[in-house]
MDTraj code that builds the backbone (N, CA, C; nanometers):
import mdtraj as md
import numpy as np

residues = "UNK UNK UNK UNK UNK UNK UNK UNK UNK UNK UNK UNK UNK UNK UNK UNK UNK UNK UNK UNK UNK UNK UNK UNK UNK UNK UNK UNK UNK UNK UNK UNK UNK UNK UNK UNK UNK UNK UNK UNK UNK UNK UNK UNK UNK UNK UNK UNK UNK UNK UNK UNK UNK UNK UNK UNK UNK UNK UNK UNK UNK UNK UNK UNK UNK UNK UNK UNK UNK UNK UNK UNK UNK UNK UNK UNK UNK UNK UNK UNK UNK UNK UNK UNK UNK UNK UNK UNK UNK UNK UNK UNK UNK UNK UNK UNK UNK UNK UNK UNK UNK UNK UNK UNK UNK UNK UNK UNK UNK UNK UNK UNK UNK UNK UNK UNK UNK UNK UNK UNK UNK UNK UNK UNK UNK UNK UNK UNK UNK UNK UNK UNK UNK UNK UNK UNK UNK UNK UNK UNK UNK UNK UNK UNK UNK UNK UNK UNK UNK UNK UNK".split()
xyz = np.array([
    [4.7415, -2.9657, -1.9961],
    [4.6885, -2.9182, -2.1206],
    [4.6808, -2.7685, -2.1175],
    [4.7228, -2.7001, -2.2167],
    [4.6626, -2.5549, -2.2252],
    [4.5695, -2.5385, -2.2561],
    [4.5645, -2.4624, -2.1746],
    [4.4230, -2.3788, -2.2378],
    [4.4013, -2.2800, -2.3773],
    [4.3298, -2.2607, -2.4525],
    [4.3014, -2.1661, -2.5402],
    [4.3110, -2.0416, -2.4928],
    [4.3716, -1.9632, -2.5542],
    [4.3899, -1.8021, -2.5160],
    [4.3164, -1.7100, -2.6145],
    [4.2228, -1.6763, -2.5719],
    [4.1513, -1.5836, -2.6358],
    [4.2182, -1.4384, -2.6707],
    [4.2267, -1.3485, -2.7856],
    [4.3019, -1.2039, -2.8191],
    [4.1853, -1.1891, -2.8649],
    [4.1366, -1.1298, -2.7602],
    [4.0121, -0.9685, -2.7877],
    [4.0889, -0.8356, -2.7503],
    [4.2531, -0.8322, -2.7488],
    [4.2709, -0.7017, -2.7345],
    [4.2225, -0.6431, -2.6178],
    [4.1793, -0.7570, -2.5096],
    [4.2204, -0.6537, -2.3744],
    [4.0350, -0.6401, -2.3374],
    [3.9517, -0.6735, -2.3841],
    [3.8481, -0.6030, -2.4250],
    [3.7798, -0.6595, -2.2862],
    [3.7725, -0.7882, -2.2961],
    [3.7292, -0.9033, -2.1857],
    [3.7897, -0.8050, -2.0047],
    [3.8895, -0.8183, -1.9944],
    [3.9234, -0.7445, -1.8719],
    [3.9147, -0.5576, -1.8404],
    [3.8751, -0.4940, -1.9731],
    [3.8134, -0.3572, -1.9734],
    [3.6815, -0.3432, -1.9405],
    [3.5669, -0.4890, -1.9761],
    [3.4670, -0.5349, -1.8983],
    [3.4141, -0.5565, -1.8027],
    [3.5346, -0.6329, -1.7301],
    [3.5394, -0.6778, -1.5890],
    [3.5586, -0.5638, -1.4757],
    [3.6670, -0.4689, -1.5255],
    [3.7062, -0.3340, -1.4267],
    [3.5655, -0.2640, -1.4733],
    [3.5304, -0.2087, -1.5627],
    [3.4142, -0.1405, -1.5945],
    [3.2969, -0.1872, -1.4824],
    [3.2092, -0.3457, -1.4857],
    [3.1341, -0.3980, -1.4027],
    [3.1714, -0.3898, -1.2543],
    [3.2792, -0.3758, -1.2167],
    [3.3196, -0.3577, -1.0898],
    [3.2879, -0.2890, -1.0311],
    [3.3074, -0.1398, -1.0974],
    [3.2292, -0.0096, -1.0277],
    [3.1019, -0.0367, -1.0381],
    [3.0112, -0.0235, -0.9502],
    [2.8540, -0.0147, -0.9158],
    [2.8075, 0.0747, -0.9964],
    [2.8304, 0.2135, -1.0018],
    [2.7897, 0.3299, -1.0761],
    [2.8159, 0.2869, -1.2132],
    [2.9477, 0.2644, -1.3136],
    [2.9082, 0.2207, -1.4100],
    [2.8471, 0.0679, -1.4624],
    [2.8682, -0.0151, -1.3179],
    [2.7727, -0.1344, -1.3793],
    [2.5813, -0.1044, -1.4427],
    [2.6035, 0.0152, -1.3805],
    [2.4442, 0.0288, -1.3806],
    [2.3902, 0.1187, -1.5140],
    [2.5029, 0.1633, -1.5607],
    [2.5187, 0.2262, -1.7021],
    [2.5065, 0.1137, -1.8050],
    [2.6045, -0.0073, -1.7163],
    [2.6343, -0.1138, -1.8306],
    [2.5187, -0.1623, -1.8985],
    [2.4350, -0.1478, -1.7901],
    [2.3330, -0.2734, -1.7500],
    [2.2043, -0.1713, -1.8640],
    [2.2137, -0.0386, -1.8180],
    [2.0865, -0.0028, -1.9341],
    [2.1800, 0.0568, -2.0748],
    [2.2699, 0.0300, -2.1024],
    [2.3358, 0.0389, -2.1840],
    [2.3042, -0.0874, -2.2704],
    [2.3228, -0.2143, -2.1792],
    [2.2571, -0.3376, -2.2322],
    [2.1186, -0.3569, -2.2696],
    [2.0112, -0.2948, -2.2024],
    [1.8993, -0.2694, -2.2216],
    [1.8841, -0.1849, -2.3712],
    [1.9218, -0.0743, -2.3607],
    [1.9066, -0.0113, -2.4336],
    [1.9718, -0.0668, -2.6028],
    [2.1014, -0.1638, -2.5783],
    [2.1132, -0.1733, -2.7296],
    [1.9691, -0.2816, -2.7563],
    [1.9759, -0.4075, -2.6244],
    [1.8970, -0.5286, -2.7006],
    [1.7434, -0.4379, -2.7651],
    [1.7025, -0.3510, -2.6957],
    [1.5857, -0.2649, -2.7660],
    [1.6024, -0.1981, -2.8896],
    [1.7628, -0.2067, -2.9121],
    [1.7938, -0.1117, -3.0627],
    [1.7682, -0.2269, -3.1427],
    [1.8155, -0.3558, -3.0637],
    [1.8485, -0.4756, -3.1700],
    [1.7313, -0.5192, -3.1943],
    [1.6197, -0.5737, -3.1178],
    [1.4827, -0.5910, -3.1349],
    [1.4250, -0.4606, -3.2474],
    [1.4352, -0.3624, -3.2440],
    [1.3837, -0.2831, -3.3215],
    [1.4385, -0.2432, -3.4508],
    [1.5572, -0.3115, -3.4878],
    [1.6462, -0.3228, -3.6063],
    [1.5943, -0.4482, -3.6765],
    [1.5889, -0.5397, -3.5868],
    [1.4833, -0.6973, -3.6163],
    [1.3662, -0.6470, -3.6872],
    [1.2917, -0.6260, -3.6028],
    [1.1536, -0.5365, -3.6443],
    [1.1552, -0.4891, -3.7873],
    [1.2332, -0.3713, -3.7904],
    [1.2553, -0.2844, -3.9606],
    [1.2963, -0.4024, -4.0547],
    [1.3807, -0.5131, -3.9986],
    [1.4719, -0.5889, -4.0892],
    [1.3175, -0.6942, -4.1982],
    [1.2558, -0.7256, -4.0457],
    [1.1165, -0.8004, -4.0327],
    [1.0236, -0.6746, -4.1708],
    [0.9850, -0.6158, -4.1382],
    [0.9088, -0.5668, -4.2461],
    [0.9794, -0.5016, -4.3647],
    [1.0963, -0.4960, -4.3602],
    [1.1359, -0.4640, -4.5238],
    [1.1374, -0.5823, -4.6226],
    [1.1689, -0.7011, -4.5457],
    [1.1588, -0.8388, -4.5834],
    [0.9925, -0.8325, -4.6496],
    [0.8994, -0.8201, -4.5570],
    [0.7551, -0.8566, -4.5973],
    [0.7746, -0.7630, -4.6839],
    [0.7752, -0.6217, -4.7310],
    [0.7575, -0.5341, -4.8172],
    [0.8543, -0.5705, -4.9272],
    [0.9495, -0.6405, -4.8950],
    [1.0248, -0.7031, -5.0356],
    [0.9689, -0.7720, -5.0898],
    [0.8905, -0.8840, -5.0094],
    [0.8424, -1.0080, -5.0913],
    [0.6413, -0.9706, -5.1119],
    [0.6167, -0.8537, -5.1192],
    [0.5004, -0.8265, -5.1396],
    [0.5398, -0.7342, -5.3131],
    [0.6214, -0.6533, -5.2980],
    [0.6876, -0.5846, -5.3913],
    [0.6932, -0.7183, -5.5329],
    [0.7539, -0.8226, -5.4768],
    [0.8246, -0.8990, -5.5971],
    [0.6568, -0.9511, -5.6273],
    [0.5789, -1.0105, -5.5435],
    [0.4459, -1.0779, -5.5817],
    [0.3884, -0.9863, -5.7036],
    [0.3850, -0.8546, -5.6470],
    [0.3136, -0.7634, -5.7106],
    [0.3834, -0.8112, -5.8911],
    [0.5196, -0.7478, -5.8719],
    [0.6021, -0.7512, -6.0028],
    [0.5371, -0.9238, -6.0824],
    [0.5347, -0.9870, -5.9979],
    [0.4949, -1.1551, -6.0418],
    [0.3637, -1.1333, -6.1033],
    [0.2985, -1.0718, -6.0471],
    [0.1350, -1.0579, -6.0933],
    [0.1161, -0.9945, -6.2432],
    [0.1984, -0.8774, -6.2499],
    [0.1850, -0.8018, -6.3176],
    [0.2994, -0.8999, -6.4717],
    [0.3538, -0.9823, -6.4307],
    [0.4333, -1.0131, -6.5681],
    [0.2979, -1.1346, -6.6036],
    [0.3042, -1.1887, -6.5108],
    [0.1644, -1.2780, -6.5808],
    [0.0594, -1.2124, -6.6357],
    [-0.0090, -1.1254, -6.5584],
    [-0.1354, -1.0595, -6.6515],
    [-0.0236, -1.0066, -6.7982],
    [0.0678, -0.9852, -6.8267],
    [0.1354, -0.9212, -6.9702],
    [0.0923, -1.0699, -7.0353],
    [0.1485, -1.1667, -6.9864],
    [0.1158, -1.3116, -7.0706],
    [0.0005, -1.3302, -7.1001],
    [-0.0926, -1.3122, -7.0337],
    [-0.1941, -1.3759, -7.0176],
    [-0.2871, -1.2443, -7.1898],
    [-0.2471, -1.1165, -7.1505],
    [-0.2805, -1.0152, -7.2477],
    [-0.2340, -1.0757, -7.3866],
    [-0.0963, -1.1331, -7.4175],
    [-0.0680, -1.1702, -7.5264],
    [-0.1126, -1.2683, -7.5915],
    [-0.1501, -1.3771, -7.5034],
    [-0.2406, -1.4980, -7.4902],
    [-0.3539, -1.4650, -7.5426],
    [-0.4430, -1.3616, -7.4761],
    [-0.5402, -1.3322, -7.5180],
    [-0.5496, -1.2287, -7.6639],
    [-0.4581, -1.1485, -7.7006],
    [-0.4667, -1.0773, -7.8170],
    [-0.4444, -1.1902, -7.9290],
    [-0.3283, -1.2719, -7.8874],
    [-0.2783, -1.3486, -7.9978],
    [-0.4829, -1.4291, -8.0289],
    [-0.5218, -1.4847, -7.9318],
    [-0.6796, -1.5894, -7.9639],
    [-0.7422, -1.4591, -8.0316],
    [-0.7848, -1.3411, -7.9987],
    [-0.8539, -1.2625, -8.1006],
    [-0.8238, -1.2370, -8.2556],
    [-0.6495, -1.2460, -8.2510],
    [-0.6447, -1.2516, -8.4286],
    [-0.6661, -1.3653, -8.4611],
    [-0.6815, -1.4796, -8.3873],
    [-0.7108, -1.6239, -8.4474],
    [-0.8656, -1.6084, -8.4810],
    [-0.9389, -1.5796, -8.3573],
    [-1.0549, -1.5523, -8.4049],
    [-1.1074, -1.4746, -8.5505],
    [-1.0091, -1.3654, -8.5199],
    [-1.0633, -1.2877, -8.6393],
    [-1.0463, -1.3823, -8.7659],
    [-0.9477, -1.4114, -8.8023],
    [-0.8802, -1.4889, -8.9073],
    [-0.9691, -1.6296, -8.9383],
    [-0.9854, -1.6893, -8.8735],
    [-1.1336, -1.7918, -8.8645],
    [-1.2474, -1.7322, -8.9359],
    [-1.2683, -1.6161, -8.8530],
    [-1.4289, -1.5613, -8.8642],
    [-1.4060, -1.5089, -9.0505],
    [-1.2905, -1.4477, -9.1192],
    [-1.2783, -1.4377, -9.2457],
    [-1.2906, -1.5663, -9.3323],
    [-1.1952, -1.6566, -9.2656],
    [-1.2185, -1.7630, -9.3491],
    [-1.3453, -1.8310, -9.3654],
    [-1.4163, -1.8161, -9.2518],
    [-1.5554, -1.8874, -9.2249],
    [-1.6251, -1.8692, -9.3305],
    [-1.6364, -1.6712, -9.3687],
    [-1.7222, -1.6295, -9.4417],
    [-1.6601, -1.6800, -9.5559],
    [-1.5444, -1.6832, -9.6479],
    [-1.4890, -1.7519, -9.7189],
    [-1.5712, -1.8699, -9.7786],
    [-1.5562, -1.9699, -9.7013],
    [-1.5673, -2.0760, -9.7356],
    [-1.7201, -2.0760, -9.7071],
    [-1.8090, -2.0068, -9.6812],
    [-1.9590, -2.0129, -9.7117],
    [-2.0004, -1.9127, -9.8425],
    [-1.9567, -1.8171, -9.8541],
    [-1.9688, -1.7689, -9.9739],
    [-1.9175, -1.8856, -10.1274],
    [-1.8303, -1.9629, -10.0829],
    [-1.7788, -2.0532, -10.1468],
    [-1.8970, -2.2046, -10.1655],
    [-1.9297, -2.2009, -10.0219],
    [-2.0359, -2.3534, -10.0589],
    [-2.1975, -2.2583, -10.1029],
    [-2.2092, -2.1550, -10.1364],
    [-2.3698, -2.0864, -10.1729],
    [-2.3228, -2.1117, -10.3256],
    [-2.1552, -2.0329, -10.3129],
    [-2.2027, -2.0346, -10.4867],
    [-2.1684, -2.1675, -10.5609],
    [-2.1003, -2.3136, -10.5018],
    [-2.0873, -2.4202, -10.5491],
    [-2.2247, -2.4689, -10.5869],
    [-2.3103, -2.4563, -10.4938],
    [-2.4651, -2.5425, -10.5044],
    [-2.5644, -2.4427, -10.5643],
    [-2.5211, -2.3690, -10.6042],
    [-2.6045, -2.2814, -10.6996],
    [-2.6910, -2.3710, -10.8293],
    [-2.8474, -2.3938, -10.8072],
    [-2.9127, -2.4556, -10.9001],
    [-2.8175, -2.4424, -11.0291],
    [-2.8168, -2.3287, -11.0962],
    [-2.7810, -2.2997, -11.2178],
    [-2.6214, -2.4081, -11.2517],
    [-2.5488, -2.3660, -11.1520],
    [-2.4467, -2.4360, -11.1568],
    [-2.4508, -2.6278, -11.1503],
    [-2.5338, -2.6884, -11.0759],
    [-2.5180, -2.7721, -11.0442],
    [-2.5750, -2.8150, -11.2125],
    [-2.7200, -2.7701, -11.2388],
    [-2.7657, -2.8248, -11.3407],
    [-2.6956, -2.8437, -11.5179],
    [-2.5767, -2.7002, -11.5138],
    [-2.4597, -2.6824, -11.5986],
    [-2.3903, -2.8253, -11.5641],
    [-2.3385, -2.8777, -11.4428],
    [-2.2639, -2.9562, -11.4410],
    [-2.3454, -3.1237, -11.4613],
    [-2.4523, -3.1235, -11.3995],
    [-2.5180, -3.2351, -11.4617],
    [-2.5184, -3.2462, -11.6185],
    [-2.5609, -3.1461, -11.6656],
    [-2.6224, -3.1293, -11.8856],
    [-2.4557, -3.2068, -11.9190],
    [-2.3761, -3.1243, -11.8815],
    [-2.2644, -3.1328, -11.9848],
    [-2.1635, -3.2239, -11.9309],
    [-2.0915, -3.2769, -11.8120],
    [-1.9770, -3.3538, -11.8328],
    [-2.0375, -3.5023, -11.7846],
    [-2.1554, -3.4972, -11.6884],
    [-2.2168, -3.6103, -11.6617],
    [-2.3228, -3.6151, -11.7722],
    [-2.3634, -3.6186, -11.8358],
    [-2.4206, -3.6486, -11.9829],
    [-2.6017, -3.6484, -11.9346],
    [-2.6549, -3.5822, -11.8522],
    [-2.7895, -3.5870, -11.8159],
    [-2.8724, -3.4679, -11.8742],
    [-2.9915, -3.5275, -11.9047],
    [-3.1187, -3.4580, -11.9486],
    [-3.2009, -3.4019, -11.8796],
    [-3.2557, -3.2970, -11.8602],
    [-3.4027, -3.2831, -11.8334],
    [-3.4482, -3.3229, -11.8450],
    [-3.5687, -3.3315, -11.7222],
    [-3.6613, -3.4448, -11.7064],
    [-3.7862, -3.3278, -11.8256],
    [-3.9057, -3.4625, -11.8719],
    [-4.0180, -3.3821, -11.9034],
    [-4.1350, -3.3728, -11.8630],
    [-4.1900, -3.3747, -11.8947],
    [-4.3377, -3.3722, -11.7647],
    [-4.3411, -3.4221, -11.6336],
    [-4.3698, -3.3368, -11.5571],
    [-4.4185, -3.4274, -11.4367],
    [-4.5158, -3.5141, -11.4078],
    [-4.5368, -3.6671, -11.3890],
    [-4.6514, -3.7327, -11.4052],
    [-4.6598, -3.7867, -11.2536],
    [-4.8154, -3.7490, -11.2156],
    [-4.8525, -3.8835, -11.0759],
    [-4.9119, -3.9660, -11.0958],
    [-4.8912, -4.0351, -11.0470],
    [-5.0020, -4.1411, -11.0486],
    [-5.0714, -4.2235, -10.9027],
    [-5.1991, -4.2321, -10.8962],
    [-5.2734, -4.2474, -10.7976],
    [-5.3381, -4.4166, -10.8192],
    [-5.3484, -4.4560, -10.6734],
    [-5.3935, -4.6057, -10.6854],
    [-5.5250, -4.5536, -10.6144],
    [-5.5966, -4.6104, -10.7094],
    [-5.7461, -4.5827, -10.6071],
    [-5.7431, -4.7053, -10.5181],
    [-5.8335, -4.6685, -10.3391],
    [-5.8074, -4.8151, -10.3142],
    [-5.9168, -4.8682, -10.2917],
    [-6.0262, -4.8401, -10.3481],
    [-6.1751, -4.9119, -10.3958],
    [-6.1557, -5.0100, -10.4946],
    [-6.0760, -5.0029, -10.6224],
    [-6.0697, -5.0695, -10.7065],
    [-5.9648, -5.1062, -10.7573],
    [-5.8443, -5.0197, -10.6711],
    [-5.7008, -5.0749, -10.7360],
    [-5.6560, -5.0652, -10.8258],
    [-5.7272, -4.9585, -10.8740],
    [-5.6867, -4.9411, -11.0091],
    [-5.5664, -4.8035, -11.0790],
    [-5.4785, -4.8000, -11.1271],
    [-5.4176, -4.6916, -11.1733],
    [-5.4335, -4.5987, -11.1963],
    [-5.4075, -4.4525, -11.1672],
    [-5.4532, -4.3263, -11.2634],
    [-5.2933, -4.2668, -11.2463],
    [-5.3509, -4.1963, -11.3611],
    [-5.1840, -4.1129, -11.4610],
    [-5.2697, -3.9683, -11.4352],
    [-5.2288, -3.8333, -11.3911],
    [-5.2503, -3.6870, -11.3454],
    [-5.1442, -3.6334, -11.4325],
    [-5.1840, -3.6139, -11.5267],
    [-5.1051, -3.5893, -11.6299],
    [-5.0859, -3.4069, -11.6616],
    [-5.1952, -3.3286, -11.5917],
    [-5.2216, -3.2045, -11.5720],
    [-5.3562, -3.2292, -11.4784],
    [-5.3425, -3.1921, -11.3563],
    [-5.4550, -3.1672, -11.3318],
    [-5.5543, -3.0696, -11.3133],
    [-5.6972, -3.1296, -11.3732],
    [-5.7951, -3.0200, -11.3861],
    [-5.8109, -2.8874, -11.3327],
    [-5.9029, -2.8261, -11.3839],
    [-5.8732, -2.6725, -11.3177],
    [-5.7413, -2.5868, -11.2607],
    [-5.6384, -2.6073, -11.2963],
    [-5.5482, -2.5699, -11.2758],
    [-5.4065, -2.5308, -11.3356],
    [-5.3539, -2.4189, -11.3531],
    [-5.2407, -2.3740, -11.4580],
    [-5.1708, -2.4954, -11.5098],
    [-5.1471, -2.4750, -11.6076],
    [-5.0274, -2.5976, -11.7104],
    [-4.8873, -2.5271, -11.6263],
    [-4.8255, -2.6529, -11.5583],
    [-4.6789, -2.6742, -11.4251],
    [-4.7701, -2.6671, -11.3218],
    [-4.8663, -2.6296, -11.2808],
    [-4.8664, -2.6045, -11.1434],
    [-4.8700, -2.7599, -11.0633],
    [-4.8885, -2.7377, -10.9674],
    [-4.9119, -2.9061, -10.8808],
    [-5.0275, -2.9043, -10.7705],
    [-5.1446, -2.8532, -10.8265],
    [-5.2200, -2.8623, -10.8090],
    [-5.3284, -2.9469, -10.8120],
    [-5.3706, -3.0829, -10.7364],
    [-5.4439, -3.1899, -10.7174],
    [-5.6210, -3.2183, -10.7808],
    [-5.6491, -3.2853, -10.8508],
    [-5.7715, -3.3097, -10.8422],
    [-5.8003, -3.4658, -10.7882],
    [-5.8875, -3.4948, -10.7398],
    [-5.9207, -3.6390, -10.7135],
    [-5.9023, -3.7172, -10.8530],
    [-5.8797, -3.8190, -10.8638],
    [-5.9441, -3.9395, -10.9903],
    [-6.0495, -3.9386, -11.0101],
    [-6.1068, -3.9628, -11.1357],
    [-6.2282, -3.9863, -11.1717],
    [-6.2690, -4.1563, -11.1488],
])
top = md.Topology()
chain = top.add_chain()
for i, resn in enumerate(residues, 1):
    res = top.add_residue(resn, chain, resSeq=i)
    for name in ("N", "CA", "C"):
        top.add_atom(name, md.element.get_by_symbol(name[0]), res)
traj = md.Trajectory(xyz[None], top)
């Protein structure tokens, strides 16, 4: 079977003569040191631009929600407002529907009702059971509602 032949251009056996010599194996060797410390410390930068990317985007995330959340909230204040007009609306509307004057206009004329005329009480005595009509009572202005006992 063959084997696989690797073309690195020579690179593999420029390695091998290089490691051979003692003096530059020992170059090799903190040469090796020295990149894996570049590479660890390229990790490192790679490591926190990452966290500072994804702290960056949170931020940007935060900040588009509070915009929603502002529109959310402006949009409920013109609702409010718009309520709070109509509110008054429609109470200025039920004061002046039930307005005595009005109601009693609408009783006289399309519902066909009278004024009442005198006000009369009447009292049961309960000694004797007997009826009384307070037809005005004594000592007291003609309308007022002011009480005297029965005689």
């Amino acid at each position: 079977m063959a084997r696989a032949v690797r073309n690195d251009g020579g690179f593999a056996e420029t390695v091998r003569k290089f490691e051979a010599d003692p003096v530059r194996a020992r170059s090799s060797r903190r040469l090796r040191r020295f990149r894996a410390v570049q590479t660890r410390e390229i990790m490192h930068a790679g490591l926190w631009v990452g966290v500072i990317a994804l702290l960056l985007i949170g931020l940007v995330g935060l900040r588009v929600s509070l915009m929603y959340k502002n529109i959310q909230f402006n949009e409920l204040v013109r609702q409010k407002n718009t309520l709070t007009v109509e509110n008054d609306q429609l109470s200025s509307d039920v004061s002046a529907l039930s307005s005595p004057a009005r109601i009693e206009q609408i009783a006289e004329g399309p519902l066909g009702m009278v004024p009442a005329g005198k006000i009369q009480y009447l009292y049961i005595n309960p000694v004797d059971n007997r009826l009384y009509a307070d037809l005005e009572p004594q000592g007291a202005a003609p309308g007022s509602n002011g009480r005297t006992a029965p005689p």
